[in-house]
Each structure stands twice: as structure tokens, then as C-alpha cells.
TORPA-4810 file (N, C-alpha, C, O; in nm, 3 decimals):
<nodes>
NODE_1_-1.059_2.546_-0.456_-1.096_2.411_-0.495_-1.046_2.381_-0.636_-1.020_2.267_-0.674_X
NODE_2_-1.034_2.510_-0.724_-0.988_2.477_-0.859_-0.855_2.434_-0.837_-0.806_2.325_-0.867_X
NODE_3_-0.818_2.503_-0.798_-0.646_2.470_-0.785_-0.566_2.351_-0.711_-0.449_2.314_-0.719_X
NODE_4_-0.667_2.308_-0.639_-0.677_2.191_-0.556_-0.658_2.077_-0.663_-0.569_1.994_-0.678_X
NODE_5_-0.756_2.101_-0.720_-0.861_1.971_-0.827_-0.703_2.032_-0.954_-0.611_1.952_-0.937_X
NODE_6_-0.678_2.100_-1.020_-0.574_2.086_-1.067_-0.457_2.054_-1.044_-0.397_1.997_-1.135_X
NODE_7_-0.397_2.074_-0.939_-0.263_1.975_-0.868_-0.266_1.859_-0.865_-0.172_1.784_-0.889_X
NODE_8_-0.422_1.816_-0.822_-0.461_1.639_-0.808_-0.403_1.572_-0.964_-0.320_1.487_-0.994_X
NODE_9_-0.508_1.674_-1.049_-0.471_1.636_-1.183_-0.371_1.626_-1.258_-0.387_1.570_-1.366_X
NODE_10_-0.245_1.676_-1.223_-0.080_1.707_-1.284_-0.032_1.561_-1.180_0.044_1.469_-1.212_X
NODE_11_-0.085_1.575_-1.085_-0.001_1.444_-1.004_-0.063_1.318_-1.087_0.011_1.231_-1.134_X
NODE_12_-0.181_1.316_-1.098_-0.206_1.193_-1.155_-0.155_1.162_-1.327_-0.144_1.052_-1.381_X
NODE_13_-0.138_1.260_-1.371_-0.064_1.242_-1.461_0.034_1.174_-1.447_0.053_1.065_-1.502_X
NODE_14_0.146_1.262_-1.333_0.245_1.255_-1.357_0.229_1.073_-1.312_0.290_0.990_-1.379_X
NODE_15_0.173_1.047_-1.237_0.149_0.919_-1.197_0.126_0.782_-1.324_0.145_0.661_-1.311_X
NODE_16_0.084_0.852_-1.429_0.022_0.772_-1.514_0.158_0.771_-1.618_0.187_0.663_-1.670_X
NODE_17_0.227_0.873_-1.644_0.354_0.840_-1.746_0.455_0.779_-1.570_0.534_0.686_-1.588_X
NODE_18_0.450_0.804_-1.507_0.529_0.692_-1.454_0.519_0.548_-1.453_0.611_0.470_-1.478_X
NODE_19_0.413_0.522_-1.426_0.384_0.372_-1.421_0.405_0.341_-1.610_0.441_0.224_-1.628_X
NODE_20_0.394_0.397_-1.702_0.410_0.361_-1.789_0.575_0.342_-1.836_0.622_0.241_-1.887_X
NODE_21_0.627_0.433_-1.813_0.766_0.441_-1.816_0.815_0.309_-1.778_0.864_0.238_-1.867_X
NODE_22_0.806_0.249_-1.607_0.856_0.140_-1.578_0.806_0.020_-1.608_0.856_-0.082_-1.561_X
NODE_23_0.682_0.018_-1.705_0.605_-0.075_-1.766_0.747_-0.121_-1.858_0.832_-0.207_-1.836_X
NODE_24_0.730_-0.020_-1.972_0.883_-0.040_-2.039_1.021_-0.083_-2.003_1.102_-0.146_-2.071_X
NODE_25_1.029_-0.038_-1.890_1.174_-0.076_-1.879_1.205_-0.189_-1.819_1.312_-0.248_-1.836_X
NODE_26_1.109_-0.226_-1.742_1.095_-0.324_-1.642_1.113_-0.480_-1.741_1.155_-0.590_-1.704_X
NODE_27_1.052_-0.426_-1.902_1.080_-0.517_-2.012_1.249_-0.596_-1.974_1.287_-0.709_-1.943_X
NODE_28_1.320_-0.453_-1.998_1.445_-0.483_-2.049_1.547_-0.526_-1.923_1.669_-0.539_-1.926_X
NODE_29_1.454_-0.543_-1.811_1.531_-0.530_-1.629_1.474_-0.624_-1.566_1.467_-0.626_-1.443_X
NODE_30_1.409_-0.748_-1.668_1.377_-0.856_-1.591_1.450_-0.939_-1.487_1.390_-1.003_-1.400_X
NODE_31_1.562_-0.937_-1.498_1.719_-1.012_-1.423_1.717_-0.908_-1.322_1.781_-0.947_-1.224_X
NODE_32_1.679_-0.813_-1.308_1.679_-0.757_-1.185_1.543_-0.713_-1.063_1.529_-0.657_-0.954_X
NODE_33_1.475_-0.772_-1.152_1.337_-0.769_-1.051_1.348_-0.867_-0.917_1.278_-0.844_-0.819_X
NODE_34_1.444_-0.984_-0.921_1.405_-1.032_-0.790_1.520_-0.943_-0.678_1.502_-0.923_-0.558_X
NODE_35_1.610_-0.909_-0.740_1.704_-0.779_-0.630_1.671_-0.687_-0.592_1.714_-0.633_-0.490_X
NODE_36_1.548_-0.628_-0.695_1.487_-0.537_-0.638_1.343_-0.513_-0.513_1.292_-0.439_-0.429_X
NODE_37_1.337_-0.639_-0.582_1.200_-0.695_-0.411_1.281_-0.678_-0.357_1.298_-0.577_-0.289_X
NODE_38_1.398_-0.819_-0.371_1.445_-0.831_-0.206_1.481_-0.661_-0.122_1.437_-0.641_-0.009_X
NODE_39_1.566_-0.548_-0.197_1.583_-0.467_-0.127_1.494_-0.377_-0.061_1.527_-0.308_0.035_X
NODE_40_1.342_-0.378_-0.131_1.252_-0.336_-0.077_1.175_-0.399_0.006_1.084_-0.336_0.061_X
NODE_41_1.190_-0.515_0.028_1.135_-0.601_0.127_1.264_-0.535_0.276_1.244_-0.472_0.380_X
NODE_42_1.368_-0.581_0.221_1.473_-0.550_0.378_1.448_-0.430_0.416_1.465_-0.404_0.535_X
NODE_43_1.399_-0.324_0.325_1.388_-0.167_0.336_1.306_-0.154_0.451_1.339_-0.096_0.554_X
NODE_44_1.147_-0.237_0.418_1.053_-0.213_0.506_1.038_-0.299_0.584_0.925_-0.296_0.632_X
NODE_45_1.137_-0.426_0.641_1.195_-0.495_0.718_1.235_-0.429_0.825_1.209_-0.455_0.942_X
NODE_46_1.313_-0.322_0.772_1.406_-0.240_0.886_1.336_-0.156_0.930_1.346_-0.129_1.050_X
NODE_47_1.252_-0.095_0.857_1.182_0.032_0.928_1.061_-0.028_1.027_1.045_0.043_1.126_X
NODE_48_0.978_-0.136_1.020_0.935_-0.212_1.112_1.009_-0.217_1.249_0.957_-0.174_1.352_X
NODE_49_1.147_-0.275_1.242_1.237_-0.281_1.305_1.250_-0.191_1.381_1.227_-0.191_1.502_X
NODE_50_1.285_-0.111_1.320_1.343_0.004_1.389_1.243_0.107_1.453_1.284_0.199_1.523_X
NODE_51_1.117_0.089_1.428_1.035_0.125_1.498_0.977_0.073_1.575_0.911_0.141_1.653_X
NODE_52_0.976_-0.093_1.586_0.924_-0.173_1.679_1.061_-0.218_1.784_1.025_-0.198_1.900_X
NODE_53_1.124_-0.241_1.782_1.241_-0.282_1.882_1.226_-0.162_2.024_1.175_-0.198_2.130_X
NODE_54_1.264_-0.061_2.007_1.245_-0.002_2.124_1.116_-0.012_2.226_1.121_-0.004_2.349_X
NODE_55_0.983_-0.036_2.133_0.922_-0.086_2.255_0.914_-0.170_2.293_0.835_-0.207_2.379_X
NODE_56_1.011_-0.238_2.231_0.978_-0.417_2.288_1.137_-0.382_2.421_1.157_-0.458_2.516_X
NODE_57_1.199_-0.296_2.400_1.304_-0.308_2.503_1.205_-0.249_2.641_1.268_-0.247_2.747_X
NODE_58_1.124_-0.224_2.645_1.084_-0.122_2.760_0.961_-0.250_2.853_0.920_-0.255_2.969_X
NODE_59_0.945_-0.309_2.769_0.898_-0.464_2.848_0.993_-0.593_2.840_1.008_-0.675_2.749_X
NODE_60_1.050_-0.582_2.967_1.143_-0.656_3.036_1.090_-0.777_3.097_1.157_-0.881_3.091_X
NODE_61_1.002_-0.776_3.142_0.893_-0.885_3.218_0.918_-1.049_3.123_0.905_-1.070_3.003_X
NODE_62_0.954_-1.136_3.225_0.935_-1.306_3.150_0.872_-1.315_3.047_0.916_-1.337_2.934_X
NODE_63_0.729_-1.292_3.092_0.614_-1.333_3.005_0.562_-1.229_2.856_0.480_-1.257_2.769_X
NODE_64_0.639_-1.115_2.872_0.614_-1.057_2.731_0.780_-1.115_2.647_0.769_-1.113_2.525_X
NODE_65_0.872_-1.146_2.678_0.947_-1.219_2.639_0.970_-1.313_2.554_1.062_-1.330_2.475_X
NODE_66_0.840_-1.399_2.585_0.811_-1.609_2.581_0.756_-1.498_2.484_0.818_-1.474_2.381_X
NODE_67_0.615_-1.413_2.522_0.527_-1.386_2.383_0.643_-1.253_2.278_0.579_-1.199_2.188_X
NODE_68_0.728_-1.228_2.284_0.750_-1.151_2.166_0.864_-1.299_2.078_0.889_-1.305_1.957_X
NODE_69_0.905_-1.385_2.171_0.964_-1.476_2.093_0.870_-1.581_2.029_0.902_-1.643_1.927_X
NODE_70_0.774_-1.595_2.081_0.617_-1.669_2.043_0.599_-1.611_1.924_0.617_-1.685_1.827_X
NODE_71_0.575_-1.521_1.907_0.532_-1.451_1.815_0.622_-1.429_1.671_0.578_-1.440_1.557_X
NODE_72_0.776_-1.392_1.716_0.863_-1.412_1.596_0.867_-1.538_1.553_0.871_-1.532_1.430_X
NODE_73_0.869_-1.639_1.586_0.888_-1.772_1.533_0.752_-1.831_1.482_0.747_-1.935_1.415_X
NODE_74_0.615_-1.740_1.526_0.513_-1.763_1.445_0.568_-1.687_1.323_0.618_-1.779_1.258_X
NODE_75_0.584_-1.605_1.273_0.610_-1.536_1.187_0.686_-1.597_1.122_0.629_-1.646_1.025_X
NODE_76_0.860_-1.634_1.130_0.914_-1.725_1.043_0.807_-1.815_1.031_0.759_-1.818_0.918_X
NODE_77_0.764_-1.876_1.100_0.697_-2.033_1.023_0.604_-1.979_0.920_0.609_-2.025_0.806_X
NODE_78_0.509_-1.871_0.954_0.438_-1.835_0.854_0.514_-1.843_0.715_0.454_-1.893_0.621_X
NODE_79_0.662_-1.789_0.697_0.689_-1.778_0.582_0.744_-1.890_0.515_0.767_-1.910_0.396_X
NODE_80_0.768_-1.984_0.655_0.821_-2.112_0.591_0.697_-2.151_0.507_0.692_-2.144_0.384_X
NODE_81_0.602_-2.192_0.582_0.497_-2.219_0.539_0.471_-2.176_0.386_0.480_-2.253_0.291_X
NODE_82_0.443_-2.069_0.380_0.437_-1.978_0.226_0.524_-2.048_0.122_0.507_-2.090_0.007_X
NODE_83_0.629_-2.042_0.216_0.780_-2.096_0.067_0.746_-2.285_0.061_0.806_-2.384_0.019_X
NODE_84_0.643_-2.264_0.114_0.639_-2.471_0.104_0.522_-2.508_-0.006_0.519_-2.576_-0.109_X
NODE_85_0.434_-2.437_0.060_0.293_-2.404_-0.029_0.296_-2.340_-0.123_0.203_-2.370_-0.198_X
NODE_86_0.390_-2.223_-0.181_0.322_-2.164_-0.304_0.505_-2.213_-0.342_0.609_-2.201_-0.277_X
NODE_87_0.467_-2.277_-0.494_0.609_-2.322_-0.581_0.650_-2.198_-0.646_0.599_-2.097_-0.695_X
NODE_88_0.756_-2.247_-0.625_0.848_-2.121_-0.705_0.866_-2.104_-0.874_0.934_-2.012_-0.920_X
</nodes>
């Protein structure tokens, strides 16, 4: 348990000069904060993706069809929605 409770403790360290580190730099890398969402947004875009697509290939049926296209175009609108309502 000691050794447990000490690993926790070196990680959270290490956790705590990290977040500080990019506190700083993030100063000098403002021009690149919106490139960097976006790539982490597509990141976990894809891995959604790529984990959800195959089961959507294995239901072939009409009616899960209408609903997986039902459903994506709820989703865009959701974000339309978002980008209408909250100003940039």
C-alpha cells in the first residue's frame, strides 16, 4: 500500500508541473490553440468512427438506416444549432 500511495504521489506530481508547464507556454501559443482543438476534436472524431461504423455495417435493415441517418443529421443540427446560439 506504501508503494502504491507513493507512485500515486510522483504521478500527481508529475501531473502538477505538467499542467503548469503548458499554463506557460500556452501564453506564448495562443495562435495555435484553435489548430490544436480542431486536431483533437478530428482525433476523437475518428476513433468514434472507427469504432462505431462497423456496427452500423452489420444492420442492413431499412429501418435502422432512416434511424442511423435520423440520428446523424440530429447531430449536425445539434452543432448547427450551438454555432448559432453561442457567438463566436
Amino acid at each position: 500500500k506504501l508503494r502504491a500511495f507513493q507512485m500515486n504521489l510522483i504521478s500527481s506530481f508529475a501531473t502538477l508541473v505538467g499542467g503548469t508547464l503548458g499554463y506557460y507556454a500556452l501564453q506564448d501559443m495562443q495562435s495555435f490553440v484553435p489548430f490544436l482543438l480542431a486536431l483533437a476534436a478530428a482525433s476523437m472524431i475518428y476513433v468514434a468512427v472507427a469504432d462505431l461504423i462497423p456496427g452500423l455495417h452489420k444492420r442492413t435493415e431499412i429501418r435502422d438506416t432512416v434511424q442511423q441517418v435520423v440520428l446523424i443529421l440530429l447531430g449536425v443540427a445539434t452543432v448547427a444549432l450551438v454555432g448559432v446560439a453561442v457567438p463566436a
